[in-house]
N, C-alpha and C positions, 0 to 999 in steps of 0.2 A: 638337299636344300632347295626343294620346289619357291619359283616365283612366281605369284600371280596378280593378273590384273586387279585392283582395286579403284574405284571412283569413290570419291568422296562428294556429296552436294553439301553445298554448303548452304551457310542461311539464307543468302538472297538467289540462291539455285544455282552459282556458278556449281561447275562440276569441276574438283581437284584431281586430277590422273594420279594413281600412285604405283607402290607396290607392294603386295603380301609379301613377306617371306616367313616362309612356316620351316620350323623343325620337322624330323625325318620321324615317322611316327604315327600312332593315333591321336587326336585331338581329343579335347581342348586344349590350347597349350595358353601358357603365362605367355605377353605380350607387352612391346611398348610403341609408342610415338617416339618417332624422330626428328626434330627440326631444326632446321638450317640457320644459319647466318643469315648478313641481310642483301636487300638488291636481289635480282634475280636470279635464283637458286632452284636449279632441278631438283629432282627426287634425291640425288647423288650427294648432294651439294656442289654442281659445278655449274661455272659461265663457263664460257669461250676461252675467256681470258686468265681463268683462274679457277680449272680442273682442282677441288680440294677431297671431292672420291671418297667423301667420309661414311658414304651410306652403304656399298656393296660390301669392305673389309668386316662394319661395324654388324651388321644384318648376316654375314658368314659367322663371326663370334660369338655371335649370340643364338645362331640358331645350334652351334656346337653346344649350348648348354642347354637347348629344350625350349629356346625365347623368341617367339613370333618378333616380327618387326614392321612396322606400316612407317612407308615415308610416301612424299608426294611433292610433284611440281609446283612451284608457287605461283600464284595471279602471273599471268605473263611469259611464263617459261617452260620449257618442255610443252607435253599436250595438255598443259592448262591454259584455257583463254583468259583475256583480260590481260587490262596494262599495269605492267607494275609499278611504273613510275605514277602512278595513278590511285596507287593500293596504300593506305594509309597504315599505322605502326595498329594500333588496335583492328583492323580489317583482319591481319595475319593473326591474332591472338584470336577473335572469333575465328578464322578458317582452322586453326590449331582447335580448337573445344571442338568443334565440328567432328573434326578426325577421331578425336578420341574417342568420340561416343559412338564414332562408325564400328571404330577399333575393339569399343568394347564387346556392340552389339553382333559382329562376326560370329558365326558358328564354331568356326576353329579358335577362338579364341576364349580361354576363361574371364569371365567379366570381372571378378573378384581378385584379379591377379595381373592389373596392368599399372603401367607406371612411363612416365614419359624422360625421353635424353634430349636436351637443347642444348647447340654451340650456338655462342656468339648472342645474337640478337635471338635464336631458337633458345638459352637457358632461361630470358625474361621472359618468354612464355611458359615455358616451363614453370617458372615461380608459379605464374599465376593459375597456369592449371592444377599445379598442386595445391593454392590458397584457395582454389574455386570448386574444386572436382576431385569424385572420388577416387583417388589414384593411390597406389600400391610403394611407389618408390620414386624419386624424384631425383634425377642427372643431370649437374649443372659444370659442360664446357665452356670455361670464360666465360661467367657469368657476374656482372657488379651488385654490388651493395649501396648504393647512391640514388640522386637524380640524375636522370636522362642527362641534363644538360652539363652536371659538373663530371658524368663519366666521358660526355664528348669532348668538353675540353681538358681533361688528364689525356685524351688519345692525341688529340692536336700536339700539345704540347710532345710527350712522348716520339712520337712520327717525325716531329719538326728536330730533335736532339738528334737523329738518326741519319739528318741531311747531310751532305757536303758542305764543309766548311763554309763556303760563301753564301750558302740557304743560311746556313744555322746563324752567319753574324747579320742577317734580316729578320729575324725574329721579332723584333718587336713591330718593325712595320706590319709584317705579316697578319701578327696576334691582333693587332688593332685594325686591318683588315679583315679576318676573320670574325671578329666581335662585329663590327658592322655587319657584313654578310648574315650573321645568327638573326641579328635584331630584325633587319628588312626580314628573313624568312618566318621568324615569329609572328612579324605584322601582316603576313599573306594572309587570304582565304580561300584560296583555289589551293587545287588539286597538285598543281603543276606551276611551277614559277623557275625562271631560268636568269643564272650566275655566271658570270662572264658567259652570256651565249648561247648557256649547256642549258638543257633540260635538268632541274632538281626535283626532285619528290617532295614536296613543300608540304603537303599534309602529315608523310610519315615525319618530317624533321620536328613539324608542330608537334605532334604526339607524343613521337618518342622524347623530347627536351622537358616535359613535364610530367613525365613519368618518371614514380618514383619506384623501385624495386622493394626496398625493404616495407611498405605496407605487404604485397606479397609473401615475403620473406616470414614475417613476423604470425602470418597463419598458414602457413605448413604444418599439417598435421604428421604428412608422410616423411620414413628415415629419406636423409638426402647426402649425395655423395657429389661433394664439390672439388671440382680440379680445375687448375691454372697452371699455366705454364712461370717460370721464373721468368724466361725472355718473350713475355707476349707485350709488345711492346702496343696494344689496343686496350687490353684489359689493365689494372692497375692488379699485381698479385695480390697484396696486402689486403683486399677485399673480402680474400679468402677468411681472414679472422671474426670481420663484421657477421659473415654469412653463418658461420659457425655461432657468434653471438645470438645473433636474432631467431633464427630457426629453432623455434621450443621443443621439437622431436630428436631424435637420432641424429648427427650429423657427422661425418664425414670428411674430412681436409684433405689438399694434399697441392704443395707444392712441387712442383715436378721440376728438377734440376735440368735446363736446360732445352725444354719443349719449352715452344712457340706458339702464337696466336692459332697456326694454322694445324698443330698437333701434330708437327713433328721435331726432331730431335736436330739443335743445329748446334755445332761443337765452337764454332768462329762467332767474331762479329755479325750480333744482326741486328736487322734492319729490315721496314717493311719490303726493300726493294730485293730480299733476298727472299721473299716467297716464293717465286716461280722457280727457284733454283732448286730448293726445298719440296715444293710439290710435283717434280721429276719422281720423287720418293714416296717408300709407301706411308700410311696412317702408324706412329708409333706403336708397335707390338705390344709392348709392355700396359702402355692406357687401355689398349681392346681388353688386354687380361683382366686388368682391373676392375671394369667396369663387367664386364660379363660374369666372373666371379662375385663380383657385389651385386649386382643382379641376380642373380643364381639365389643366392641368401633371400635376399626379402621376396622373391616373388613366385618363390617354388614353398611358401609355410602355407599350411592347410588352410580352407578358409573361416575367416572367424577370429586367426591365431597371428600375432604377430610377436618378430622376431624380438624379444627383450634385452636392450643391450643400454650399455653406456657412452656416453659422447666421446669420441677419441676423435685425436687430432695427427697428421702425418705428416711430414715434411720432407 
C-alpha cells in the first residue's frame, strides 16, 4: 500500500499537500476523494485536540479492495498554507472540485471510475461534487438534508441536552444568546470577526447558514451510500430518510446502532464531551467494511456500464 506525495493547486494557486495511496498492483486503479470535517483538518482528519485518524484506516481499506485514495491538508493545516479561519465554507467546496479533477487526471488513476467520501462538513461537499461533476459514487458520513442554518441549530440544541444538569436548566438564556450571536455574525463582512474574545470564521458561518443541501441532493446522478450514526448527536439521524427521498439515483441508508458523530462505536451515555475518550479508539471496523465493499461495487463495473439496482434502505 505505497504512499505518495500528491499537491493539489488550487484555483487561486494555493498549493494543497496531500496524499496518494494506490493499491498494490498495476495501474490504473478506481479512485476516490476524501474529505474531512470542519475547522482545521489535516490530510488524516486530525487537530491537536481532536486526533479522528479517519484517513490512514479508511485509505488501508480501500486500497485492500484495488481503490486509490487522495486526501489532503486544509487551508491552514498540515503543509498547506493559508488561514483557515480565513477560508470560507464554499473556498473548501472549490479546493474539494480542485482535487478531484487532479485525482481524476493522475496517471494511476482511472478517470472513469472515481467517486468521492465526505464526513461531517466533507459529505456537503461531497453532495455538490456529485450534483457538479462527473463522479462514479458518492459517500455521505453524517451528512444533512436541510439549511445550513436549521442543521446548526438542531446541533446546538442537541450538544446543549447533553450538558450537566445546571447547563441544561440555562437553556434558554443560552438559546437566546446564541441566536444573537448567529444574527451579528450573519451581519459581518469580513473574513474574521471574534465572539467573546475568540477569533470566529465569520465568512465560512455566512456561507455555510445559507446553504442549502438538498438543491445538491436533488441532482445526484451518482448511486449514493449514506450513513449516520444513531448517537451523533451533530448530525440529526432522521435526515437519512430526506437524503434517500431526494437523491433520484441508487441510494443507500443505514442507521448504525450506536456509532457516533466521530465514527465510532460508544456502548454508554454520549455526549460530545465523550469524544476524546472514544477517539483513544480505532475507526469502526465494521463502517470501513461497508463502505469499501460498496465501493468495490460501483467503481470496479466496466466503463460506460453501471451497476443496475433498486433503491434499498438499511437500518
Amino acid at each position: 500500500m505505497p504512499d505518495t506525495d500528491m499537491t493539489v493547486t488550487a484555483d487561486d494557486g494555493t498549493r494543497l499537500a496531500g496524499t496518494l495511496t494506490l493499491p498494490a498492483g498495476p495501474g490504473p486503479h478506481p479512485a476516490v476523494l476524501l474529505l474531512h470535517g470542519s475547522g482545521p483538518l489535516d490530510r488524516d482528519g486530525n487537530t491537536p485536540k481532536l486526533p479522528a485518524n479517519l484517513g490512514p484506516p479508511l485509505a488501508a481499506a480501500l486500497a485492500e479492495k484495488g481503490i486509490a485514495t487522495l486526501r489532503y491538508d486544509r487551508r491552514g493545516a498540515g503543509a498547506t498554507p493559508g488561514r483557515w479561519q480565513a477560508t470560507g465554507f464554499t473556498d473548501n467546496r472549490e479546493d474539494a472540485a480542485a482535487a478531484l479533477r487532479a485525482l481524476a487526471g493522475h496517471p494511476a488513476v482511472r478517470a472513469d471510475a472515481v467517486g468521492v467520501i465526505g464526513h461531517s462538513e466533507g459529505a456537503l461537499h461531497a453532495m455538490a461534487l456529485g450534483a457538479r461533476h462527473d463522479v462514479r459514487a458518492v459517500v455521505l458520513l453524517a451528512g444533512y438534508a436541510r439549511l445550513g442554518e436549521d442543521a446548526f441549530r438542531w446541533q446546538a440544541r442537541s450538544i446543549l441536552q447533553g450538558m450537566p444538569a445546571p447547563v441544561r436548566l440555562l437553556r434558554r438564556p443560552l438559546r437566546a444568546l446564541g441566536g444573537r450571536v448567529l444574527a451579528r455574525l450573519k451581519e459581518t463582512r469580513t473574513d474574521v470577526a471574534r465572539v467573546a474574545g475568540l477569533p470566529v470564521n465569520a465568512r465560512w458561518m455566512r456561507e455555510m447558514l445559507v446553504h442549502d443541501t438538498r438543491d445538491d441532493l436533488t441532482a445526484i446522478r451518482a448511486p449514493v451510500l449514506a450513513v449516520t450514526g444513531d448517537k451523533d448527536v451533530q448530525i440529526d439521524p432522521a435526515d437519512l430518510d430526506e437524503i434517500q427521498r431526494l437523491v433520484p439515483g441508487p441510494t443507500e441508508i443505514h442507521r448504525v446502532p450506536g456509532l457516533t458523530h466521530v465514527l465510532r462505536h460508544d456502548p454508554g451515555h454520549h455526549t460530545v464531551r465523550s469524544y476524546r475518550r472514544l477517539l483513544r479508539g480505532p475507526v469502526d471496523p465494521d463502517l470501513l467494511a461497508l463502505i469499501a465493499t460498496w465501493l468495490t461495487r460501483r467503481l470496479d463495473a466496466t466503463p460506460g456500464e453501471r451497476p443496475a439496482e433498486e433503491r434499498t434502505t438499511s437500518s
